[in-house]
C-alpha positions, 0 to 999 in steps of 0.5 A: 500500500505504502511502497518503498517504506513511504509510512516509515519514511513519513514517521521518520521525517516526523520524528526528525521533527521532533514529534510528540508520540500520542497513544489514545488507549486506555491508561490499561491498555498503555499500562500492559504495553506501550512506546517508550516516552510516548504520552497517554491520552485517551481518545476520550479525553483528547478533545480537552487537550487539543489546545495544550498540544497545540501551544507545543508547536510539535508535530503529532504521530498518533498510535493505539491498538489497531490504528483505528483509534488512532485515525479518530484523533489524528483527524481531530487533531489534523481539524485543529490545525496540527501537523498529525499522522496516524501510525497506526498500532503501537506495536507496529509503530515501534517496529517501524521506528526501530528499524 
């Protein structure tokens, strides 16, 4: 689908940029398993944070368990104005980032 490594790729230059990790499960979930230094917000909760992740001025990768989640809040965070990408699982992002 992507090609060429073109979603690692986009996670790299993200990173690079130095992107904010955002994991919307549930403080559960991130507790059984998540990406070090990656911030919990549950999807829930994310709309009530919009505004301080905005005054970071970072740019946004978002994970979750599926990346179904995580596609939720990467669009509403794209709505208010962030650079955002979805990455998807956290387990596969962190596969990605590690390689």
């Amino acid at each position: 689908m992507f090609g060429g490594g073109g979603k690692q790729d986009a996670v790299k230059e993200m990173l690079a940029k130095g992107a904010l990790i955002i994991d919307v499960r549930t403080p559960d979930e991130y507790r059984s398993g998540h990406i070090t230094n990656s911030v919990n917000i549950p999807l829930n909760l994310l709309p009530g944070k919009v505004n301080d992740l905005k005054r970071k001025n970072k740019p946004i990768i978002t994970c979750c368990r599926s990346g179904a989640r995580s596609g939720m809040a990467a669009d509403q965070l794209k709505s208010a104005g962030i650079e955002v990408m979805n990455g998807g699982g956290w387990d596969s992002l962190e596969a990605m980032m590690a390689k």
